[in-house]
C-alpha positions as CSV (number, residue, x, y, z in Angstrom):
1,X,0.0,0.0,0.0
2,X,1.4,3.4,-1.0
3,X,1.8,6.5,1.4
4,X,-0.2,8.9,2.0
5,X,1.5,12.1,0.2
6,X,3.6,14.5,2.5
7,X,3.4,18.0,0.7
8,X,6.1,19.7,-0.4
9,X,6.9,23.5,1.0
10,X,6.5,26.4,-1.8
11,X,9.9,28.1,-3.1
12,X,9.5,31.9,-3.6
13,X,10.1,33.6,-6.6
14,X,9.0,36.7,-8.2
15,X,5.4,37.9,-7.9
16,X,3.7,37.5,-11.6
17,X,0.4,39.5,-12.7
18,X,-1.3,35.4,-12.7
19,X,-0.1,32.2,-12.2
20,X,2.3,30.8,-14.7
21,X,2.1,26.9,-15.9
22,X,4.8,25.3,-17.2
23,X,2.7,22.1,-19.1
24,X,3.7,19.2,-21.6
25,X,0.0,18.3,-23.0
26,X,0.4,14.3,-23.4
27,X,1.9,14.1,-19.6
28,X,-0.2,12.7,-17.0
29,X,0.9,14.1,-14.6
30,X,0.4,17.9,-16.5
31,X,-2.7,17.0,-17.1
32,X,-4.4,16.7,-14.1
33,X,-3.2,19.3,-12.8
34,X,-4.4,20.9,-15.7
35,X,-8.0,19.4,-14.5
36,X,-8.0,20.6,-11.4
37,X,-7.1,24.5,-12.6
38,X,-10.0,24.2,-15.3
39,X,-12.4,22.4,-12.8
40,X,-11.7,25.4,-10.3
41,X,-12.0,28.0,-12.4
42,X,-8.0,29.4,-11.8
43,X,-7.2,30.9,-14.8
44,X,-3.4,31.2,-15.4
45,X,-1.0,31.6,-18.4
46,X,-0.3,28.5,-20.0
47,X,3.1,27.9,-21.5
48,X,3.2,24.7,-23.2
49,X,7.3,23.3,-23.4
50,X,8.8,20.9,-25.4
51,X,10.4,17.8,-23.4
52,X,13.3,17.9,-24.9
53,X,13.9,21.2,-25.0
54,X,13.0,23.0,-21.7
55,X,12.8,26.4,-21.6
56,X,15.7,28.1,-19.0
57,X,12.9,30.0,-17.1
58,X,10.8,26.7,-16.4
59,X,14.2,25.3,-15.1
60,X,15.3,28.9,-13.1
61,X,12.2,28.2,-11.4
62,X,12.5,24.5,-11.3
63,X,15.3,22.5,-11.5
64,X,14.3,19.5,-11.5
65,X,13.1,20.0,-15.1
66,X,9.7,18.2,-14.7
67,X,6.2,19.7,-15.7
68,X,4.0,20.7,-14.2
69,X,5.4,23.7,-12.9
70,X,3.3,26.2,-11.8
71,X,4.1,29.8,-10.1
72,X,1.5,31.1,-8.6
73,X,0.9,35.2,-8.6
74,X,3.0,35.8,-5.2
75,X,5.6,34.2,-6.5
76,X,5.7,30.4,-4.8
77,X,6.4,27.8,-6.7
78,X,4.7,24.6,-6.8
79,X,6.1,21.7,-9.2
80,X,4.3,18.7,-7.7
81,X,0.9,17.9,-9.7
82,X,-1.0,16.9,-7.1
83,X,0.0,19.8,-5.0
84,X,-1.0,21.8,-8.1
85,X,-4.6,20.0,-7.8
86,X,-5.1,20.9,-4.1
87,X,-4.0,24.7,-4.3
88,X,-6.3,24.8,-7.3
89,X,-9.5,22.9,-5.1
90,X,-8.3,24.4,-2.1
91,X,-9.3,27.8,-3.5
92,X,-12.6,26.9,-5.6
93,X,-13.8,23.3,-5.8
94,X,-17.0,23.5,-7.2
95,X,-17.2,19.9,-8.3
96,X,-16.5,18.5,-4.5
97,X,-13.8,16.9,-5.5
98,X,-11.9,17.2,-2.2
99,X,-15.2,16.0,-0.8
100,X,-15.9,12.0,-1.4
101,X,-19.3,10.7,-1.2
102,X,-17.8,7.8,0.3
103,X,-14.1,7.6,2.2
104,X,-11.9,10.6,3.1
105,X,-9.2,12.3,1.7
106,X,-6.6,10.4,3.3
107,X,-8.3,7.6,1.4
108,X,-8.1,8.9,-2.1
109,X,-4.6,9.9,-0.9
110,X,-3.5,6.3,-0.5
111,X,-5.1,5.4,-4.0
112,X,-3.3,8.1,-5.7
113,X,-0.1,7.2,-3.9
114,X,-0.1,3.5,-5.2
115,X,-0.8,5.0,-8.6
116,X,2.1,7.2,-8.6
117,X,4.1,4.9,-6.8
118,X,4.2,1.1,-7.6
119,X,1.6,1.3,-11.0
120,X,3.3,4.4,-12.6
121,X,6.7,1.9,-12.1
122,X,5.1,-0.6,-14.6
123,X,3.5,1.9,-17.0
124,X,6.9,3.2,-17.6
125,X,8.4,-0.2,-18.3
126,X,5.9,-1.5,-20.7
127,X,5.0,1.5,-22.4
128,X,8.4,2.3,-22.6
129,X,10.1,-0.7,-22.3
130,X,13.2,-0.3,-24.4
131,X,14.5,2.7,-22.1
132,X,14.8,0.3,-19.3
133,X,17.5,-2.2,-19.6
134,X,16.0,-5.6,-18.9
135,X,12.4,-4.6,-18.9
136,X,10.4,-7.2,-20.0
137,X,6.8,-4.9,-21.2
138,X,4.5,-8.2,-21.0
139,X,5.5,-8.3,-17.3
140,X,4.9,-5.1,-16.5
141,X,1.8,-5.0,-18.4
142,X,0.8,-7.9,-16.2
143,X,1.7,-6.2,-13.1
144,X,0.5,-2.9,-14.2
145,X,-2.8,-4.8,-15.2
146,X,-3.2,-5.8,-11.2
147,X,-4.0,-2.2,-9.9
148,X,-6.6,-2.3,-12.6
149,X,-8.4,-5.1,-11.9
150,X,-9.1,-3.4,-8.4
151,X,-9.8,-0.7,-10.1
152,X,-12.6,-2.3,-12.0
153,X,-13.7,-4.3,-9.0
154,X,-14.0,-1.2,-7.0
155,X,-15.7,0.7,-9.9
156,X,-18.2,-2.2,-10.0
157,X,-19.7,-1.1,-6.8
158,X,-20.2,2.4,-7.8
159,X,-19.7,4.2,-11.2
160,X,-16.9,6.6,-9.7
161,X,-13.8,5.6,-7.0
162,X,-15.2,7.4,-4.4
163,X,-19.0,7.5,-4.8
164,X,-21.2,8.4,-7.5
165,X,-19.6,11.4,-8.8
166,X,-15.9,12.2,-9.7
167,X,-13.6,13.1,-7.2
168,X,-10.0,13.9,-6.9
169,X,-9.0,10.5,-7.0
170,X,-11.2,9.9,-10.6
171,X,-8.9,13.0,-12.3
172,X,-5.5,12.5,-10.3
173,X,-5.8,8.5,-11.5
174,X,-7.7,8.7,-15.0
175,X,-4.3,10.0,-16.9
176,X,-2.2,7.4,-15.9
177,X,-5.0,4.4,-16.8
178,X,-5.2,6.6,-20.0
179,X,-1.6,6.2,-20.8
180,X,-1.7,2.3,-19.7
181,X,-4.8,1.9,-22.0
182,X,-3.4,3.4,-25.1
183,X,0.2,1.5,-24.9
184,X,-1.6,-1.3,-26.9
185,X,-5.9,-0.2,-27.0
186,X,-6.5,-3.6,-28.6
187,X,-5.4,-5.3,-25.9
188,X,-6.5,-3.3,-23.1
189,X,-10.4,-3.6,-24.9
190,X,-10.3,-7.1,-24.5
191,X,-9.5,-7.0,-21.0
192,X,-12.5,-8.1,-18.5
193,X,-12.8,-4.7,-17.2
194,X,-16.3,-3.6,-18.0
195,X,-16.6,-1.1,-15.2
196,X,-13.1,0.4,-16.1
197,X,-13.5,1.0,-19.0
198,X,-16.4,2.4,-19.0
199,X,-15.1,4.7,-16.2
200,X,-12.5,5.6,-18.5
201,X,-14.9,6.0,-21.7
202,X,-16.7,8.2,-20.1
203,X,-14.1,10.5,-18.4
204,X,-12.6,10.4,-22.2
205,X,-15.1,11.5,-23.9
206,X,-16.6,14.7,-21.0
207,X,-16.3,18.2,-21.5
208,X,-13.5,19.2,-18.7
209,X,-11.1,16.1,-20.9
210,X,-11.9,17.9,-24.2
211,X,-11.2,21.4,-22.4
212,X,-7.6,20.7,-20.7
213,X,-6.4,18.7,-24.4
214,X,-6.9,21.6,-26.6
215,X,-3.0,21.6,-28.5
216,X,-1.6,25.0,-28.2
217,X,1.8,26.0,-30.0
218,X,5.4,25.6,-27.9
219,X,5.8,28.7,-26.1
220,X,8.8,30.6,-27.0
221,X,10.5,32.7,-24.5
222,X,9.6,36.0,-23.9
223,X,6.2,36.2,-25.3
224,X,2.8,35.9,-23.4
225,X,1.8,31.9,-22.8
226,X,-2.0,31.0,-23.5
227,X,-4.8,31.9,-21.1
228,X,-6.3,29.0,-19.4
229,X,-8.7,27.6,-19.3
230,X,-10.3,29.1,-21.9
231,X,-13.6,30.8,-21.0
232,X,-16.5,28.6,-21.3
């Protein structure tokens, strides 16, 4: 069983007219953040980066060189996604999504860690098996394919994680089944995961997923990022 998260302290920076998110569009991790920002109603300005190619201000402010980053407008930094989600929800959450029908926080906390934790682990290797010397992908698909099959059997009882209506642990978790599902879609179809999949269908094909996946161009340095989310 994962840990429940222990949240990271803000580093200061310089104050900025709104918040500023550093975001790679096909990252799980970016994207729900990028959720929980549209879902509140926080608009900042987007600046979409290229992996590969990180812009030097993302990395003055973060140099660990992962997205999300986001700095909000006094200045703090905050380049953990999940940390992103809560300072988003902590501020407007009209959704409840900090706010389970059924379970707690600390709950969806633990569900989320074994996500990021021992799942992400084997996404990574069978997705991207050849960057890991002596992955083998059909056994982390397997292993990966455990979590799931809780997930489905927990989904079975209810048509969201924590109740019947999306909570934090639906968007923080929905990315990475995403990615899992799309590594090989044939296969993950035919898998006996009714509820899952439709759990996943469904979050797939809402408004708010449409929303946070609009492509926007690489931002270049020195010019204004995008304003998100756009207004409905």
């Amino acid at each position: 069983m994962g840990a429940v998260y222990k949240f990271k302290q803000p580093i200061a920076q310089q104050q900025t007219e709104r918040p500023i998110l550093y975001s790679f569009r096909r990252c799980p991790f970016a994207m729900r953040s990028r959720l929980a920002l549209a879902a509140s109603g926080q608009v900042c300005e987007l600046r979409e980066v290229v992996l590969r190619d990180k812009p030097q201000a993302m990395l003055d402010a973060s140099p660990k060189g992962t997205v999300p980053v986001l700095i909000d407008a006094e200045g703090q930094v905050w380049d953990e996604s999940l940390d992103i989600m809560l300072w988003a929800l902590e501020r407007n959450d009209p959704g409840g999504w900090l706010a389970p029908e059924r379970g707690s926080m600390d709950d969806m906390l633990v569900s989320i860690a074994q996500f990021d934790g021992g799942f992400k682990h084997h996404l990574d290797r069978y997705k991207y098996a050849a960057r890991y010397e002596g992955a083998d992908a059909r056994v982390h698909r397997a292993e990966g394919a455990r979590y799931l099959e809780q997930l489905d059997a927990q989904l079975g009882q209810m048509p969201y994680l924590f109740g019947n209506r999306a909570a934090l642990a639906d968007m923080a978790i929905a990315p990475f089944v995403r990615q899992f599902a799309i590594a090989d879609s044939d296969w993950f179809d035919m898998q006996p995961w009714p509820h899952l999949q439709t759990w996943l269908t469904s979050w797939l094909n809402s408004d708010l997923y449409a929303r946070v996946m609009q492509k926007y161009p690489r931002w270049i340095a020195g010019t204004p990022g995008i304003i998100f989310p756009d207004p409905l």
